[in-house]
C-alpha positions as CSV (number, residue, x, y, z in Angstrom):
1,X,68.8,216.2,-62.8
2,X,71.6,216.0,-59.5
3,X,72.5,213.4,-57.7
4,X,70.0,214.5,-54.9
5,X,66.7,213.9,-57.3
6,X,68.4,210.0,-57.3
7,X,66.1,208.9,-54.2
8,X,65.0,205.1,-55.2
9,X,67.5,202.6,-57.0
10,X,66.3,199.3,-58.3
11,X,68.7,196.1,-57.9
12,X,67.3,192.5,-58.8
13,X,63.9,193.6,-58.1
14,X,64.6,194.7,-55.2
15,X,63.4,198.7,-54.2
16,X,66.7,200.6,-52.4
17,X,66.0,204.1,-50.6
18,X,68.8,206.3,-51.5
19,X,69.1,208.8,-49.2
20,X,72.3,211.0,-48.7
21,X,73.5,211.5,-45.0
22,X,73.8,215.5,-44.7
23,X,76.5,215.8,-42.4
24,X,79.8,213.3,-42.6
25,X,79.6,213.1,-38.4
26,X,76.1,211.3,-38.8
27,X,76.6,207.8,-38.0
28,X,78.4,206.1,-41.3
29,X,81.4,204.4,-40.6
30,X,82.2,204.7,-44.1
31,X,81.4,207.1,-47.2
32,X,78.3,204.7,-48.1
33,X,76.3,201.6,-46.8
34,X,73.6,198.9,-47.7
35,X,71.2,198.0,-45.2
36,X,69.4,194.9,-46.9
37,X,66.9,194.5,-44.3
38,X,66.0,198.0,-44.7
39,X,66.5,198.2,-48.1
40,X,68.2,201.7,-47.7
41,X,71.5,202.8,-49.3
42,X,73.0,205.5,-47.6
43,X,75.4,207.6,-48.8
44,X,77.6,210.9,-47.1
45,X,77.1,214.1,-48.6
46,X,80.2,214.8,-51.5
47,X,80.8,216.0,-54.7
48,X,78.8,214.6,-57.6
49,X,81.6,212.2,-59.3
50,X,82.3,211.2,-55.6
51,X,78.6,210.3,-54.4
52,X,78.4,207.9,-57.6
53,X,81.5,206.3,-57.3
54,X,79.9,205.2,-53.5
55,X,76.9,204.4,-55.1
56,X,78.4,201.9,-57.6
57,X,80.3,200.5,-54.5
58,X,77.4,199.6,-52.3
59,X,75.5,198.2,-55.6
60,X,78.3,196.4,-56.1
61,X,78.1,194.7,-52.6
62,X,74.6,194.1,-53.7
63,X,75.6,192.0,-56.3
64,X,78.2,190.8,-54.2
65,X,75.8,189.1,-51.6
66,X,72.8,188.3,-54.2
67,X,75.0,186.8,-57.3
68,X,78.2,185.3,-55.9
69,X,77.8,184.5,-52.9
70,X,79.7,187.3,-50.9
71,X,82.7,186.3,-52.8
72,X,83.7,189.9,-53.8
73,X,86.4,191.2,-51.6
74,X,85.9,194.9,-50.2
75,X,89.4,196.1,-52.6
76,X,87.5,193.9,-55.3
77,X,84.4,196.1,-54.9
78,X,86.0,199.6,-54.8
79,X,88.0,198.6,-57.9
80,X,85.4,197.3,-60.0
81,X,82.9,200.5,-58.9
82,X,85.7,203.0,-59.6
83,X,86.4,201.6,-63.4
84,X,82.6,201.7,-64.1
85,X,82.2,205.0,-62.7
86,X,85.2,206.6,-64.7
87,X,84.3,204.7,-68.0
88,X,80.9,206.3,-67.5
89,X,81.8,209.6,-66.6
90,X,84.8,209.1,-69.3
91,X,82.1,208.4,-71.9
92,X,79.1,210.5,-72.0
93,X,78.0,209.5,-75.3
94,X,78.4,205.6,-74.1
95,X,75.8,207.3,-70.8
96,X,73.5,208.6,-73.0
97,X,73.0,205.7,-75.0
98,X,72.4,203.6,-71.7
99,X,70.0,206.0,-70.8
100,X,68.4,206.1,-74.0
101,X,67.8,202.4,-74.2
102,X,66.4,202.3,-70.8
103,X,63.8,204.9,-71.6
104,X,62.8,203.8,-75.2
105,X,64.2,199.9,-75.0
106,X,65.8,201.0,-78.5
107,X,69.2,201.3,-79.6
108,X,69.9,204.5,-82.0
109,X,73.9,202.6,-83.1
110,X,73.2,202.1,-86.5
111,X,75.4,198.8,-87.5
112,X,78.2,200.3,-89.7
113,X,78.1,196.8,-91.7
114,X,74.3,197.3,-92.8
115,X,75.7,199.9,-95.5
116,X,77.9,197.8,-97.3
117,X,77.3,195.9,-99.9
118,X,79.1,192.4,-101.6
């Protein structure tokens, strides 16, 4: 799987198109935008670790404007979507797992205090 397979992004039960804009001269203003009306998150073409940082961002204003209020500040945004970004690239195994769960809905942690006994 790349990041160009990534095509449809669900937030809040809300369906976004995520499409990547080919050329950098095509019309964003910035690496990435949310068009809620649309329902379309568009993103300029970069490397991989790049691309999901932006993505993380314009979720982020997602949240922003559906959970509190538009009370996230544009700096507040980019830091928060950085630090999630590099804790998940950081942590594959931590990835995994959040993958894992999503596709089976179980956790495979096993809870190192079940193997002790009183």
């Amino acid at each position: 799987m790349d990041i160009n397979s990534i095509t449809e992004i669900k937030a809040d039960g809300i369906r976004y198109i995520v499409r990547t804009e080919p050329s950098p001269t095509l019309g964003l203003e910035a690496d990435g935008q949310i068009n809620y009306d649309q329902q379309q998150i568009t993103i300029k073409n970069t490397k991989p670790a790049v691309w999901l940082q932006i993505l993380w961002h314009e979720l982020l204003h997602h949240i922003s404007c559906y959970r509190v209020g538009n009370s996230l500040t544009e700096d507040t945004i980019d830091a928060i979507a950085t630090g999630i970004n590099a804790i998940l690239l950081d942590n594959p195994d931590l990835t995994m797992e959040i993958w894992q769960v999503a596709e089976t809905g179980n956790f495979t942690i096993e809870d190192a205090d079940a193997d002790e006994t009183d």
